[in-house]
mmCIF file of the C-alpha atoms, coordinates in Angstrom:
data_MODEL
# 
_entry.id   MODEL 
# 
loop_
_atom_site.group_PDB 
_atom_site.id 
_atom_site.type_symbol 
_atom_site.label_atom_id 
_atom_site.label_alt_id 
_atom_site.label_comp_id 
_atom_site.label_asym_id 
_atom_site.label_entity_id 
_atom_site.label_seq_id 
_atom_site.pdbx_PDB_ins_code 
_atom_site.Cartn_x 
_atom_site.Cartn_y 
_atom_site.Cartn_z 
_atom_site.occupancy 
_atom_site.B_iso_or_equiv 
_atom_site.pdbx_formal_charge 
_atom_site.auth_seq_id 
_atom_site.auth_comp_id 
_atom_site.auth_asym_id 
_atom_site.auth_atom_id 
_atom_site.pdbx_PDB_model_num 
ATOM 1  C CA . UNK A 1 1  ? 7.322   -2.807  -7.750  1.00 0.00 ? 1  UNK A CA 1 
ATOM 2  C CA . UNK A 1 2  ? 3.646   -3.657  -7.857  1.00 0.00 ? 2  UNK A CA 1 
ATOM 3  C CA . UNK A 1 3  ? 0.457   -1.138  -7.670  1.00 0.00 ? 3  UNK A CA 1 
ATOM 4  C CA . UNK A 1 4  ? -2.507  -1.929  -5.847  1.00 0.00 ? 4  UNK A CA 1 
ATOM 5  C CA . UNK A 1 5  ? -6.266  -0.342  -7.294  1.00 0.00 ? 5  UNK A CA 1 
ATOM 6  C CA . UNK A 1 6  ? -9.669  -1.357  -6.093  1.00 0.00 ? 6  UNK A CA 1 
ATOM 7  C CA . UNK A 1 7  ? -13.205 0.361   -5.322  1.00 0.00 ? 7  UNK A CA 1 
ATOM 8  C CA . UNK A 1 8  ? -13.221 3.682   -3.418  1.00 0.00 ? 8  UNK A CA 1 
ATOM 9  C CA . UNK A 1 9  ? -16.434 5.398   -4.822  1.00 0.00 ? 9  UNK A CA 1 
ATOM 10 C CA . UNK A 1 10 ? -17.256 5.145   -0.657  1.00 0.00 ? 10 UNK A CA 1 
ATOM 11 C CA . UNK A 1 11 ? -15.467 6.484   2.578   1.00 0.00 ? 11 UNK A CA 1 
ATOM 12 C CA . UNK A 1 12 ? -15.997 2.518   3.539   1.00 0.00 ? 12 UNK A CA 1 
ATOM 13 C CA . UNK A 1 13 ? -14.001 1.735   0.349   1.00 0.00 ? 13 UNK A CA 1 
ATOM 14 C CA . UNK A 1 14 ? -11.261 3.693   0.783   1.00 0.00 ? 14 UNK A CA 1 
ATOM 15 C CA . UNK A 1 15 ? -10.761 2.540   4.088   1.00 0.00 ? 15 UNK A CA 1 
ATOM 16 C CA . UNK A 1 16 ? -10.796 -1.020  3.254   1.00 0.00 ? 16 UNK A CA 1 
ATOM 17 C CA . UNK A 1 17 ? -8.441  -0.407  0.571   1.00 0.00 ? 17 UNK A CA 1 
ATOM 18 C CA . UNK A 1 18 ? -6.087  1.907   2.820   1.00 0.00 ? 18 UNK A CA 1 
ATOM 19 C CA . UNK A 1 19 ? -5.635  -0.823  5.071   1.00 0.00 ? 19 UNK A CA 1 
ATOM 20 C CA . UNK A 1 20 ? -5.244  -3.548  2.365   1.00 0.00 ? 20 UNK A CA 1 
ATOM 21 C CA . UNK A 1 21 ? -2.553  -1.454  1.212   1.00 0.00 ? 21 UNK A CA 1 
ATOM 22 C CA . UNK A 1 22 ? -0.612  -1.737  4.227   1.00 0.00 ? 22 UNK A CA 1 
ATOM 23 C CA . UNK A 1 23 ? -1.042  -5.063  4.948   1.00 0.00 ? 23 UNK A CA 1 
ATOM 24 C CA . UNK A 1 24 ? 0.097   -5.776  1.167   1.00 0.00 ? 24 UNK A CA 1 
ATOM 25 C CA . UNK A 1 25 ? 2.642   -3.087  1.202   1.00 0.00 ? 25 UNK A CA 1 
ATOM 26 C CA . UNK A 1 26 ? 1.230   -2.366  -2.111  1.00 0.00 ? 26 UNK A CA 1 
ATOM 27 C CA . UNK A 1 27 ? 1.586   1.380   -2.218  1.00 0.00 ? 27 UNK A CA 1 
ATOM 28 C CA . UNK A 1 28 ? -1.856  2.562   -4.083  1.00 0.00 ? 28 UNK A CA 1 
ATOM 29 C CA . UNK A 1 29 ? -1.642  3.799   -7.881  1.00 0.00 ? 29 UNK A CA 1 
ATOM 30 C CA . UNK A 1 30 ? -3.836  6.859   -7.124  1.00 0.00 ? 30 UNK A CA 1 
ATOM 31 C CA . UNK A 1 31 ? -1.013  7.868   -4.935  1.00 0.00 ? 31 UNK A CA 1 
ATOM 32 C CA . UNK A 1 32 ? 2.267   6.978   -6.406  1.00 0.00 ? 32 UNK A CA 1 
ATOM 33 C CA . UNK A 1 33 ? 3.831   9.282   -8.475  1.00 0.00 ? 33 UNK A CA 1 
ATOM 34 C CA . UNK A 1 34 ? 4.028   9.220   -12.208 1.00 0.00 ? 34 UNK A CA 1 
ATOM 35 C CA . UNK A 1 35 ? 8.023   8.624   -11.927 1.00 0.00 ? 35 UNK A CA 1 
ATOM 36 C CA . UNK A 1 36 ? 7.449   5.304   -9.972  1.00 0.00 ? 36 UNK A CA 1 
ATOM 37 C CA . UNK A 1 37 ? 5.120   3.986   -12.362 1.00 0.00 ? 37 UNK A CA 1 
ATOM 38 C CA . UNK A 1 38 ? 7.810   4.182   -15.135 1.00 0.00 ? 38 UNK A CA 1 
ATOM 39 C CA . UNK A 1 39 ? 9.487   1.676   -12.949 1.00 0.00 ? 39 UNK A CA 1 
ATOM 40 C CA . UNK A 1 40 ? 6.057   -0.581  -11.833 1.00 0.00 ? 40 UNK A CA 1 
ATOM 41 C CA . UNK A 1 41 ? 6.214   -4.026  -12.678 1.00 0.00 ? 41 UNK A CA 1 
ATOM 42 C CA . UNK A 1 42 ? 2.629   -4.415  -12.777 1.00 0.00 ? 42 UNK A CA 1 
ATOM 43 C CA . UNK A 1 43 ? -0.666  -3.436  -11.300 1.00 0.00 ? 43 UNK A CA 1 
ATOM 44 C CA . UNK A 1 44 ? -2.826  -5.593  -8.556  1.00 0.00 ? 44 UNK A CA 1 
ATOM 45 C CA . UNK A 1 45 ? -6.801  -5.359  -8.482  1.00 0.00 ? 45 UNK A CA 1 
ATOM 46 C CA . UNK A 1 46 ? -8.589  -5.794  -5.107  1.00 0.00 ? 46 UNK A CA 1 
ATOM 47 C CA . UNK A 1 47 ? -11.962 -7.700  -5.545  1.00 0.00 ? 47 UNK A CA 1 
ATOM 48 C CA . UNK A 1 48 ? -14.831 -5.330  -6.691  1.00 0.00 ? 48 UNK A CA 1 
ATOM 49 C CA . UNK A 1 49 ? -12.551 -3.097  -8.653  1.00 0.00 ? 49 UNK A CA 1 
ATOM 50 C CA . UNK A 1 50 ? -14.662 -3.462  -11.358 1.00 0.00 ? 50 UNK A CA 1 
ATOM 51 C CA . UNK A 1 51 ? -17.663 -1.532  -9.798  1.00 0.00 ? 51 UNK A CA 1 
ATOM 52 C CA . UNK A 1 52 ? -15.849 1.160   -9.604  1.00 0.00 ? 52 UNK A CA 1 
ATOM 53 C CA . UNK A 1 53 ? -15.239 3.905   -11.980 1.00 0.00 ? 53 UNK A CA 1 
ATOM 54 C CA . UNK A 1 54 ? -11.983 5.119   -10.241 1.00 0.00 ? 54 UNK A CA 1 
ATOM 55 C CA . UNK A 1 55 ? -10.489 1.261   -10.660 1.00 0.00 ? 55 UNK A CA 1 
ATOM 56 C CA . UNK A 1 56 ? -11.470 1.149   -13.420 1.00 0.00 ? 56 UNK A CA 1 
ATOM 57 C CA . UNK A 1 57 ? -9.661  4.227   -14.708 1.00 0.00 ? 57 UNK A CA 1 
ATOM 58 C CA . UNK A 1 58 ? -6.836  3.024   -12.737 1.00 0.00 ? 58 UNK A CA 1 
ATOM 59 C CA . UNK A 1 59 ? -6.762  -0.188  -14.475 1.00 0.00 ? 59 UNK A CA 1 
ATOM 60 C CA . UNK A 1 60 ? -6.881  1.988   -18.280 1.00 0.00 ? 60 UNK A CA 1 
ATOM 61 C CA . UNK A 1 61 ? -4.025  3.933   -17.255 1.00 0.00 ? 61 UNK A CA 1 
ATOM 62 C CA . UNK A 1 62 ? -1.835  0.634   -16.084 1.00 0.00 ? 62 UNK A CA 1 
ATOM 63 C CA . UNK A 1 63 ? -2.407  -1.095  -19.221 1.00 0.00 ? 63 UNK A CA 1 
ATOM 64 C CA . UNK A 1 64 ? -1.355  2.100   -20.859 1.00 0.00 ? 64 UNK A CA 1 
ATOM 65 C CA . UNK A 1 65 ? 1.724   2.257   -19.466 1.00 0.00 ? 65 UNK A CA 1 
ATOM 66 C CA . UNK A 1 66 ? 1.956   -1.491  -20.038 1.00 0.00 ? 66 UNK A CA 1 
ATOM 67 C CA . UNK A 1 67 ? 2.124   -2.946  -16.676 1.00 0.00 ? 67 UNK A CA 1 
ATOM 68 C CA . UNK A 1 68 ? 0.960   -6.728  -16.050 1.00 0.00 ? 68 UNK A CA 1 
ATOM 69 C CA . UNK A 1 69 ? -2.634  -6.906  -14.413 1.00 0.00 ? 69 UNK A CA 1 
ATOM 70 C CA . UNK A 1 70 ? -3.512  -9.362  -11.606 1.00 0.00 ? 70 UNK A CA 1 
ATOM 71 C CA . UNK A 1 71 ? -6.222  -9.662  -9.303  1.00 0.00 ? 71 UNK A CA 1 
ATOM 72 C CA . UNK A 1 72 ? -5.947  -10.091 -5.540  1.00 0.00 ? 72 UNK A CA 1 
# 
C-alpha cells in the first residue's frame, strides 16, 4: 500500500488533494491510521508538497517509519 501527502495549508488545497486521492486511490497519510502505516510500502508526494508545512511533516514521519518516497 502506498500513501499520498501534498499541500493543504488552503481549503483549495485540500480539495485538490481530496480528489487526487480518489482518482489515485491513494488513501491520504493524514487520514490512515497508524496500524496501516506499519504495513505502507511507501509514501507519494503531490507537486507543491514542499510549500507546505503539513507535507512536509507528513513526509518526516514517512521516512521515520521508513517508507520509500516518490513524487507524483
Amino acid at each position: 500500500m502506498f500513501v499520498l501527502t501534498g499541500p493543504r495549508s488552503t481549503t483549495a488545497q485540500k480539495l485538490d488533494l481530496a480528489e487526487l486521492s480518489g482518482l489515485t486511490g491513494l488513501l491520504l497519510l493524514h487520514n490512515t491510521d497508524e496500524m496501516d502505516l506499519l504495513g505502507a510500502a511507501g509514501l507519494y508526494r503531490a507537486p507543491g508538497w514542499d510549500s507546505c508545512p503539513l507535507a512536509l511533516a507528513d513526509v518526516d514521519t514517512a521516512d521515520a517509519y521508513g517508507l520509500l518516497i516518490k513524487d507524483l
